[in-house]
C-alpha positions in Angstrom: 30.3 -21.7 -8.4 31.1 -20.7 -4.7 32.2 -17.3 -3.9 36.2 -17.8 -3.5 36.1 -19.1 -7.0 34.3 -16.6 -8.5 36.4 -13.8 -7.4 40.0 -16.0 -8.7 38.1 -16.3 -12.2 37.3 -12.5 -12.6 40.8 -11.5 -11.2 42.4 -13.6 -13.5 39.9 -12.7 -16.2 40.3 -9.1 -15.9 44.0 -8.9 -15.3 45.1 -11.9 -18.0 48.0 -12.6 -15.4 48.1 -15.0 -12.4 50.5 -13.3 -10.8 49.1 -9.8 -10.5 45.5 -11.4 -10.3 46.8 -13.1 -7.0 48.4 -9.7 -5.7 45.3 -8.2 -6.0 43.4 -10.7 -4.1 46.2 -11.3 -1.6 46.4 -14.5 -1.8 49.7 -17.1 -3.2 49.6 -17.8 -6.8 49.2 -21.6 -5.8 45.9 -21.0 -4.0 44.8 -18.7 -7.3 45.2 -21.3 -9.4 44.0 -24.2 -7.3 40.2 -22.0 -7.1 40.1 -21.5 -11.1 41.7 -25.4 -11.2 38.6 -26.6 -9.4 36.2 -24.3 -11.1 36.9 -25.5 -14.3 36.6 -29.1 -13.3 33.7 -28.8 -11.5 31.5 -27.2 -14.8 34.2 -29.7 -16.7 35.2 -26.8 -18.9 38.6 -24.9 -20.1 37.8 -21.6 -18.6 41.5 -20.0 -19.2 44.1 -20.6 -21.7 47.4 -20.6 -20.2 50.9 -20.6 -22.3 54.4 -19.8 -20.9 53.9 -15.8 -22.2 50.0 -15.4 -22.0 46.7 -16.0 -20.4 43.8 -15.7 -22.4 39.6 -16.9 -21.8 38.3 -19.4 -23.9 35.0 -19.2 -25.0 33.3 -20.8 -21.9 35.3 -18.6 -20.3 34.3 -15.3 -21.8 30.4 -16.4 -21.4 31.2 -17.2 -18.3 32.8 -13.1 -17.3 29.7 -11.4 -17.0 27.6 -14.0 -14.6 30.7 -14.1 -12.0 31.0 -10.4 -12.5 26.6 -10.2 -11.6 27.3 -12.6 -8.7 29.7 -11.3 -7.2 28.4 -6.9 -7.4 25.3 -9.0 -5.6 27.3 -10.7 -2.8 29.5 -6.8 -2.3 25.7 -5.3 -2.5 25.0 -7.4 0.3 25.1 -4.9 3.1 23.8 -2.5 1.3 20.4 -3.6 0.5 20.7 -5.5 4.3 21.0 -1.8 5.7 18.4 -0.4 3.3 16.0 -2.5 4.8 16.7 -1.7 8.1 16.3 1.5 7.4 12.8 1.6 5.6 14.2 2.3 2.1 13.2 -0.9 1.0 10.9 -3.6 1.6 6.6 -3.9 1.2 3.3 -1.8 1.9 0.2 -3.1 2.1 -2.0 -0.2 1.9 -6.0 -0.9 1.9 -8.9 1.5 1.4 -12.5 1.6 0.0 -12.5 2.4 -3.3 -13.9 5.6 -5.7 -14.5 7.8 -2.7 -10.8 7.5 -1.2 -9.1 7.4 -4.6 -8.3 10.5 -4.6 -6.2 10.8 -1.2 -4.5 7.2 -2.1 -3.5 8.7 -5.3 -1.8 11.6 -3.9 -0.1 9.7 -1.5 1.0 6.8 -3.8 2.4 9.4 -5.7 4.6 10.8 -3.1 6.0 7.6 -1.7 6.8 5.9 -5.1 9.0 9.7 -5.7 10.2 9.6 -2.2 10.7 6.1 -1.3 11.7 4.6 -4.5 12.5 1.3 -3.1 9.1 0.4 -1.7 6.9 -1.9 -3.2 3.1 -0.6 -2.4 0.9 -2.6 -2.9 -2.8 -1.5 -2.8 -6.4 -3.4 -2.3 -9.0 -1.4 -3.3 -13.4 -1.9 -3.0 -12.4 -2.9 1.4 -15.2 -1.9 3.3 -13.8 0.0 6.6 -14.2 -2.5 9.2 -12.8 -5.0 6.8 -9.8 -3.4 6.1 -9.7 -2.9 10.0 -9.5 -6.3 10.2 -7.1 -7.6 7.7 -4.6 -4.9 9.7 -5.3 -6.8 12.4 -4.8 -10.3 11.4 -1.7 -9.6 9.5 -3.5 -9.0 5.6 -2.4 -5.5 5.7 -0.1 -3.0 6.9 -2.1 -0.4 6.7 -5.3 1.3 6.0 -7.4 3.7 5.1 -10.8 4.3 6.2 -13.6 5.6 8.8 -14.3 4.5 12.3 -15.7 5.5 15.0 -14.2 3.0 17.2 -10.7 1.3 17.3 -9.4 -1.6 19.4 -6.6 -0.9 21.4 -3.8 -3.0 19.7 -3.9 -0.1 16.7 -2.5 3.2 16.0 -4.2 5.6 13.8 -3.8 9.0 12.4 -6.5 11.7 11.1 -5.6 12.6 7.7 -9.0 14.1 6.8 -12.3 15.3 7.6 -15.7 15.0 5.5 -19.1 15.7 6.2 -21.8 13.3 6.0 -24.5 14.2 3.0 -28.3 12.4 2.3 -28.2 11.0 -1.1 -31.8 11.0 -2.2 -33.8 10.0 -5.8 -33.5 13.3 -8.1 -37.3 12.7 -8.0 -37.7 13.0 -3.9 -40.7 15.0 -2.6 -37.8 16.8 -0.3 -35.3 17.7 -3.0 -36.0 21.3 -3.1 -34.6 21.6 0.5 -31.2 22.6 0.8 -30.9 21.2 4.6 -33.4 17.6 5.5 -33.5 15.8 8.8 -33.1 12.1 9.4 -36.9 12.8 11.0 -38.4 14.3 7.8 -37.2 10.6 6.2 -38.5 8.3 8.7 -41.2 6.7 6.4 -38.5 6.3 3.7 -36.6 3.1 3.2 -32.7 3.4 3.3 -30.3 1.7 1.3 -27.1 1.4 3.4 -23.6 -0.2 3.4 -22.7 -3.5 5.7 -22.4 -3.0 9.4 -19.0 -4.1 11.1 -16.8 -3.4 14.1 -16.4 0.4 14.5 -17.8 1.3 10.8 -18.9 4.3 11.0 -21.8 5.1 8.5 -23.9 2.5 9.6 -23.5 2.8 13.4 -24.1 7.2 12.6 -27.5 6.5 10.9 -28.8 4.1 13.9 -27.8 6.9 16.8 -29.0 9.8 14.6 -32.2 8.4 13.5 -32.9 7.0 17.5 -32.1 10.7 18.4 -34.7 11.6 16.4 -37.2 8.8 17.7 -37.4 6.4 15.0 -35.8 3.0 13.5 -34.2 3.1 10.1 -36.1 1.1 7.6 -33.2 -1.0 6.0 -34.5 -1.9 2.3 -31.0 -2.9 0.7 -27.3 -3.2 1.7 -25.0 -2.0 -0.8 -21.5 -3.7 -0.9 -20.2 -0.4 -2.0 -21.1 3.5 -2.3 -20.6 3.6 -6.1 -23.8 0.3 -5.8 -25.6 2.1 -2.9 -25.7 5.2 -5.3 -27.2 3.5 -7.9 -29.5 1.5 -5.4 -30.5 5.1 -4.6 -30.5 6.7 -8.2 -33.3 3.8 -8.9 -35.7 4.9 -6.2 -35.0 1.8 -3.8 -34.2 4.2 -1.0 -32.6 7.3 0.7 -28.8 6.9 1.9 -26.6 8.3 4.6 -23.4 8.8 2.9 -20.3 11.6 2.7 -18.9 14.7 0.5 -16.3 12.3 -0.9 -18.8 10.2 -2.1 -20.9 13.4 -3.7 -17.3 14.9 -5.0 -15.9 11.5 -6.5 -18.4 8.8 -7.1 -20.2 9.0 -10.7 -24.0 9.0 -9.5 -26.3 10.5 -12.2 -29.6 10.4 -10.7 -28.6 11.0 -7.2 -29.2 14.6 -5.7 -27.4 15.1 -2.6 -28.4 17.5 0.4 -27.2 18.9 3.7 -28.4 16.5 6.8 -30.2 19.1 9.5 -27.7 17.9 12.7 -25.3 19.6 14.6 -21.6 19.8 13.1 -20.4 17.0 15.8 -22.9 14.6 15.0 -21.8 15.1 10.8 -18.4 15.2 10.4 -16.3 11.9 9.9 -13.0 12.1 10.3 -10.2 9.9 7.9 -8.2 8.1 9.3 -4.7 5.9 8.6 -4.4 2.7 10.9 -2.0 0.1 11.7 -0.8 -2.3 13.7 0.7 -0.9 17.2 3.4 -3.8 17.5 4.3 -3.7 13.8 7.9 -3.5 13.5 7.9 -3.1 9.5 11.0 -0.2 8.9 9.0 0.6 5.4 5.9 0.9 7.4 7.2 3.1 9.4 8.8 5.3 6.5 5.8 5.2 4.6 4.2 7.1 7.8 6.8 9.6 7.5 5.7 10.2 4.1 2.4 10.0 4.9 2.6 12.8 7.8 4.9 15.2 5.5 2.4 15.0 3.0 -0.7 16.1 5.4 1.3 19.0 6.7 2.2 20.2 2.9 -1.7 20.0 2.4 -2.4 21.6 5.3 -4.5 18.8 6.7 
């Protein structure tokens, strides 16, 4: 059914007269009748009863109503949803982050777009470890993400949208437990249980300079895929671990007892940070950083 014909049918539907449906569209009565002529043939169906006094829809013609009607409220939407693009108020997210200790901010934020920007799809991909998710930005995977680093490449923007302090998870059964505050020197003997190393991830690279600081090589006994597995890698006695508050605050770790690390407040606190692409040219990327920004400032972050 093209366009033209679709708008002489529901005219003529709608006004059950040729004559004012062609005033309406502004068109000759000939050329009205020549659109529904060749609609009918083409689905080789009576779509319109005509007599000298009355035009009525047949049957075909009155299943017919309501599809033309849907087609053609999609072709006059047209510029609509073009221009809600364009602006941002439409369109797809890809937001990644690590999993139970970032849940909390992703949440929140979800939240707030899906009641801001009702017409953006987010989509999320949860359990990426940083430099991962660093790199899926990169090659296109994702729009966005979540995460900690301590370096970024050029070709990327990032905001801070948080700040955390890094925390030694230790057996509940540690001969150091009773200290509220423990240096990386007081574990040199133990063996550590850490996440994978990648470009610019922070917790592994912050272990390596503290403890060489301090004089002494990490002994690696286990890498953890994720912090919920490291915790439990730790809660079973395989190790010590360098990890952060969120991790203490929102990862379920019985077993684990978590203490302040002995270091000056530069060399502890990791900041959270959003990063994307710099040449991405997404318009609901770019609103979803609106969102994003109004929502720190309302927090007070």
């Amino acid at each position: 059914m093209e366009l033209h014909q679709a708008r002489a049918f529901v005219a003529v539907a709608e006004e059950l007269h040729f004559g004012r449906a062609a005033t309406r569209l502004q068109l000759t009565q000939s050329t009205l009748s020549r659109s529904v002529a060749q609609l009918e043939k083409k689905l080789d169906s009576s779509l319109v009863a005509r007599t000298t006094k009355s035009v009525s829809l047949t049957s075909a013609g009155e299943a017919l109503l309501p599809h033309a009607r849907k087609l053609l409220e999609l072709v006059d939407r047209t510029p609509d949803v073009v221009a809600a693009a364009n602006e941002g108020l439409t369109g797809r997210v890809r937001l990644g982050f690590s999993g139970p200790s970032t849940n909390h901010v992703v949440g929140f934020l979800a939240k707030e777009v899906r009641a801001r920007l009702p017409g953006i799809q987010l989509e999320l991909s949860s359990s990426l470890m940083s430099y991962v998710g660093l790199e899926q930005v990169l090659n296109g995977d994702l729009d966005i993400a979540l995460g900690r680093w301590d370096a970024l490449p050029a070709d990327v923007e990032s905001r801070v949208i948080g700040y955390e302090e890094l925390v030694l998870a230790l057996p509940n059964d540690h001969p150091l437990g009773d200290q509220d505050a423990i240096s990386l020197r007081d574990l040199e003997k133990d063996n550590w249980v850490v996440l994978p190393s990648g470009p610019g991830a922070s917790m592994p690279q912050r272990l390596h300079t503290l403890a060489s600081r301090d004089g002494f090589i990490p002994r690696i006994s286990h890498v953890a895929p994720d912090s919920a597995t490291c915790m439990v890698l730790v809660a079973s006695g395989y190790g010590v671990s360098l990890t952060q508050t969120s991790v203490q605050e929102h990862v379920y770790s019985p077993g684990v007892i978590y203490r302040k690390l002995d270091a000056e407040r530069e060399d502890t606190e990791l900041q959270v940070r959003l990063v994307w692409k710099r040449e991405d040219q997404n318009p609901a990327l770019a609103k979803f950083l609106e969102v994003s920004e109004q929502v720190q400032a309302m927090n007070g972050t």
